[in-house]
N, C-alpha and C positions, 0 to 999 in steps of 0.2 A: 310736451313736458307738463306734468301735473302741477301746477304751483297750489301752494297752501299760506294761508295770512297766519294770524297770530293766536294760537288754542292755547289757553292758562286755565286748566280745572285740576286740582291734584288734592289729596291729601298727606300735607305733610305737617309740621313745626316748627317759628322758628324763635328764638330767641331776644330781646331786648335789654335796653338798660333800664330797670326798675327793680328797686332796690326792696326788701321784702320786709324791711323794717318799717315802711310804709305803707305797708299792706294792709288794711281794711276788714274786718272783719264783717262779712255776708251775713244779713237774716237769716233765720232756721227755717222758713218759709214761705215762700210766695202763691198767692193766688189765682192761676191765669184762667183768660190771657191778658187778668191786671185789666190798666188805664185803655178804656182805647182813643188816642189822640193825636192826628197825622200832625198838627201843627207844632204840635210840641217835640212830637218825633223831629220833626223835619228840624224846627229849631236849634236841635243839638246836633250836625252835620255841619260840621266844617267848611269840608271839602271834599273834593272827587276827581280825582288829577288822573288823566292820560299817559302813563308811563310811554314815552317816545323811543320806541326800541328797533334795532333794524332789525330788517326784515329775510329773510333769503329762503333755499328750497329744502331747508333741516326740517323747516315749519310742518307742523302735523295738525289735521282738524280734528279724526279720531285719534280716541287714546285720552289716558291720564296722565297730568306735566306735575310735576315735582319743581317746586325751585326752595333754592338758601342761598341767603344775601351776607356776600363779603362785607368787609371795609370797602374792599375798590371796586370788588368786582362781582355780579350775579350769576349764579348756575341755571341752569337747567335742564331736567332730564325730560327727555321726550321718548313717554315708554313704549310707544308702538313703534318707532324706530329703533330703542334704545341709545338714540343719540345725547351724548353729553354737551351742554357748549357754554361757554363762558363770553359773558359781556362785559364790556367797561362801564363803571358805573356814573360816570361823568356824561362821556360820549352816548351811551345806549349801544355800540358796536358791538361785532360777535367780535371776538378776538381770535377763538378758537373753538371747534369741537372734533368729535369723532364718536366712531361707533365703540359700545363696550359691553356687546352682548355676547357670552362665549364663560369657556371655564379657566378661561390661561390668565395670567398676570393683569390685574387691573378690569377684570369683566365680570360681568354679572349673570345671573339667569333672572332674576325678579330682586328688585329695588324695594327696602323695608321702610327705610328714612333718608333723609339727607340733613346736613346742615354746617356750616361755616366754625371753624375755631379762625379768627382772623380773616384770613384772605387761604384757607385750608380750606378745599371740600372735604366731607368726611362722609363716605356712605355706607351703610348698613346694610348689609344685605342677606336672604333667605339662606345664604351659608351658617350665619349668625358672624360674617365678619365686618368689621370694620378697616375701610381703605381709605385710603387718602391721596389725594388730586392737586395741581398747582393748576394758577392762572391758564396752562397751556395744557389743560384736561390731559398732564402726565400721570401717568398714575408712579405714589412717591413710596408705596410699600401700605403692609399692612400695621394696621396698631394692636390688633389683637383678634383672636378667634373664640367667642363664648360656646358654653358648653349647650349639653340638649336642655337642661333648667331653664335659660332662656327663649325656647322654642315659642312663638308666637307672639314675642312682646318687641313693640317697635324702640328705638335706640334715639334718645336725645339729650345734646351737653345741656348741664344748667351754667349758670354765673360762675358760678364757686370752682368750677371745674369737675364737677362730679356728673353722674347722669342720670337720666328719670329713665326708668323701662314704663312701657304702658302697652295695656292689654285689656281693650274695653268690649273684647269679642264675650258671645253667650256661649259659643265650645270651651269655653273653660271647666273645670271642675269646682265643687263648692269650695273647695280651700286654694283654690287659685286666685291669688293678689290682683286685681288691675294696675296696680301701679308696685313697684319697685324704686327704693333711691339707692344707689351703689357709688362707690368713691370711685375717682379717677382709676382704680386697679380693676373695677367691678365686682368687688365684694360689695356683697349686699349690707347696705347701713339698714333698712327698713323696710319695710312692708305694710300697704295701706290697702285700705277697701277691698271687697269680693263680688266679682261677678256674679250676676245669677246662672247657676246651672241650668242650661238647658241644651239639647241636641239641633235646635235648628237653626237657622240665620235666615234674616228677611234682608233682602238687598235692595238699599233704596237710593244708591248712587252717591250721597249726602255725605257732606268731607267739609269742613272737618268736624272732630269732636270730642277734639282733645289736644289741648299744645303747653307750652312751657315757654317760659320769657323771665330770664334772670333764674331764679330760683323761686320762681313760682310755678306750678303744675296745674293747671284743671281739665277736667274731664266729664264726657258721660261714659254713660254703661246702659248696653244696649237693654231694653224692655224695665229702664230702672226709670223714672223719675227726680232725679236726684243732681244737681249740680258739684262735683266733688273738687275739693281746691286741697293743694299742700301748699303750704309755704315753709321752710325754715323746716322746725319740729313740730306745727301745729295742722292738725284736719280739721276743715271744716265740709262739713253737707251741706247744701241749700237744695230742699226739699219744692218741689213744683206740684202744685194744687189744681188735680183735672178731674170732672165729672169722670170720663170715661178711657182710664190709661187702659194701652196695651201692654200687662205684666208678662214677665216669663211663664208662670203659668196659665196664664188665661192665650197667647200666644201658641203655645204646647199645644192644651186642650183643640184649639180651633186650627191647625195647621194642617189637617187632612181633612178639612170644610170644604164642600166646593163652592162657597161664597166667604169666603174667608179674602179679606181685603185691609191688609195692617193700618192701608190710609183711612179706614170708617174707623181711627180710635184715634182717641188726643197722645199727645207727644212727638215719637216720630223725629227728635232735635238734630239739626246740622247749621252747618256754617257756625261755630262758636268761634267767636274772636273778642278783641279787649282793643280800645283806642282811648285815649285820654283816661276819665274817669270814667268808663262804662263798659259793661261785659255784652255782648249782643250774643243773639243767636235765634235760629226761624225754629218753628214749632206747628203743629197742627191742633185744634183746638175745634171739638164742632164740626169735624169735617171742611174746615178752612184753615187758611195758612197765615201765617202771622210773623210779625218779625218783630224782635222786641230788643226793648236797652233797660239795664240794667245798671242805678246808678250806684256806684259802691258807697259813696260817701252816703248820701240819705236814704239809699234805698228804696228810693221812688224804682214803679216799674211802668213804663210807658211802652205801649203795642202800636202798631199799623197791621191792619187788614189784608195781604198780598192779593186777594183775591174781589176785595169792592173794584168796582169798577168807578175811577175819578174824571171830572172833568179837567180838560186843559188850564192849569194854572201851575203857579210858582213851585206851591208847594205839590200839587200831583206829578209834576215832572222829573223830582226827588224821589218823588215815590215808584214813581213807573222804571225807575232807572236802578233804584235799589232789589227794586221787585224782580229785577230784571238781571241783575249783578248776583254771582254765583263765591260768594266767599268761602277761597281755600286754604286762607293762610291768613296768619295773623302775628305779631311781633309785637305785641302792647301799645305802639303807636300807633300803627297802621291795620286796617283790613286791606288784604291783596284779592281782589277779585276780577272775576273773567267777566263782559257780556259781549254778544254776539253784535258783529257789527251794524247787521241790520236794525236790530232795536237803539242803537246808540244811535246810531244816523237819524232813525223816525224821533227817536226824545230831543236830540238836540238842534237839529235843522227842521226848518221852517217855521219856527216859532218862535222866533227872536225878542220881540216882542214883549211875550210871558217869561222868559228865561229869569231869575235874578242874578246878582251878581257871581253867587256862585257856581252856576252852569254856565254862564257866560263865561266862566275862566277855565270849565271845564269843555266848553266847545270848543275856544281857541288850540288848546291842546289837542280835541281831537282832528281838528283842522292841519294841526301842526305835523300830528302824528300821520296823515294819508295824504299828504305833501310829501316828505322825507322819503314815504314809500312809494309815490304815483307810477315810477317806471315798473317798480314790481308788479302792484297792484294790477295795473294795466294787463299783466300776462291772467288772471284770474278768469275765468267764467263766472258767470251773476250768481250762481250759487252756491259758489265759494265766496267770494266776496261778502255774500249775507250771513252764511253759517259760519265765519268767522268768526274769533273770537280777541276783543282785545283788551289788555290788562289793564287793569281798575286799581288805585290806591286811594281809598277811605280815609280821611281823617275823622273824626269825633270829637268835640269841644272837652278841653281837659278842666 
């Protein structure tokens, strides 16, 4: 029997409680790649907790996972099985899953969104419908079927009970919206921002880059430069400053180059997420990779380098571990992120020592976490065990 550990890489969205009356309004522009300054980076990291999750044979290494966080309980799609399964959020237990790849009652062919009203799954899917899921991955009916207008734009609640559409693809047309706000019935309240026209897509694996939390929205838009936020009734742009962007047309022009390479241009942006006060997300700059925070209150912009090479210390072992943490999901308080277990094991074991207090609480964890699972674990080959992947929960100093 093949056994598989734990893969968390998806692009999905998901929601929090942050109220949008306190919501901050963003510079018109930034510089990058800004500050560059590990210690001050590092200074603003929390925390880095081990989510303790069991383990079993649903588990997948390939493939893209989707997950949306209950009140009690967490989903997960596992899309190269099309397995659905539901944990307890206390215990870490699967409670339940099943398969739901198929055209009949409660199945899918390809997965657009997912995410929680309550302890409800709601998923969205390339029919343009929305279903809905109990604790025991039944499926409880449908809430609605959108027409072809909605063709290519992903489905998420906000606060308020209303929803964001988002569509930060370049196959759009020039008067196609990236973003949509629609009430609870799905009439469209608004329309925001325009894609750049263009015919081709560069696929860079990179998720996310675009989520919602309460009734807030941000987003990019692929070959744009440009940070887009809704909140409420207000847009704001926050514009990013690179010697040498990859635009939609300069992308065009060079896409039947045969040295055409999208990573020899700055931008390139993934992993966008939000924890306390700070927006983060990786960028390329220079032909290097960068990971940056964004403070909302002053608007400071502080970088780390993904690509220097650090010696063994406190703060490079924050660094090697973030560098190394693949964030796919974000909820305003938390980054959700994957890393493989082999690099967790080399950052956290045998250098005790260096650790500070907060790796030291993040070792315990994952100590905790490959105890819980040792009889699984055991059934693995070494090269499962390395290419594994296991979930990351980010804090950020609020």
């Amino acid at each position: 029997m093949n056994h598989k550990l734990l893969p968390i890489v998806a692009l999905c969205a998901t929601m929090a409680a942050c109220n949008s009356k306190t919501e901050t309004a963003l510079p018109t522009s930034v510089v990058l790649p800004g500050t560059v300054d590990n210690e001050a980076f590092v200074s603003n990291v929390e925390s880095i907790s081990v989510m303790n999750l069991q383990m079993d044979d649903k588990w997948s290494i390939s493939g893209k996972q989707k997950l949306a966080f209950g009140d009690n309980y967490t989903y997960l799609f596992v899309t190269r099985e099309f397995e659905l399964l539901c944990f307890d959020n206390k215990a870490g237990e699967i409670i339940s899953g099943r398969a739901i790849r198929g055209n009949g009652p409660g199945e899918i062919t390809f997965l657009y969104s997912m995410f929680c009203i309550g302890d409800t799954l709601c998923i969205y899917d390339s029919r343009r419908v929305l279903g809905q899921y109990n604790q025991n991955c039944a499926f409880l009916g449908r809430t609605c079927e959108l027409d072809e207008s909605f063709m290519g734009y992903n489905l998420f609640r906000l606060g308020n009970g209303d929803y964001a559409m988002v569509n930060p693809s370049s196959f759009s047309s020039d008067t196609t919206p990236a973003l949509l706000l629609t009430d609870n019935q799905f009439n469209v309240k608004s329309k925001h921002f325009t894609a750049p026209q263009t015919s081709i897509f560069v696929f860079s694996g990179a998720a996310p880059t675009y989520y919602s939390n309460n009734d807030t929205v941000r987003l990019f838009i692929m070959f744009d430069d440009h940070l887009y936020t809704v909140y409420g009734d207000t847009e704001q742009s926050l514009e990013f400053v690179l010697s040498n962007s990859l635009t939609s047309q300069k992308a065009s022009d060079l896409m039947d180059s045969d040295n055409f390479n999208p990573y020899d241009y700055d931008g390139n942006y993934s992993g966008l997420g939000e924890s306390g006060r700070f927006i983060t997300f990786q960028y390329r700059c220079d032909k290097m990779r960068y990971s940056l925070l964004l403070d909302k209150r002053t608007h400071n912009v502080v970088s780390i380098n993904l690509d220097e090479d650090l010696e063994d210390s406190a703060v490079g072992f924050i660094i090697k571990l973030i560098k190394n943490a693949e964030v796919f999901q974000t909820d305003a308080k938390y980054l959700y992120a994957g890393c493989k277990n082999s690099k967790l094991a080399e950052i956290l074991e045998g250098h005790d020592d260096l650790l500070d207090a907060r790796l030291k609480k993040t070792q315990a964890e994952y100590r905790a976490f490959l105890e819980r699972n040792a009889d699984y674990i055991k059934g693995l080959e070494p090269d499962e065990r390395d290419a594994a992947t296991v979930l990351l929960k980010i804090k950020l100093k609020d």
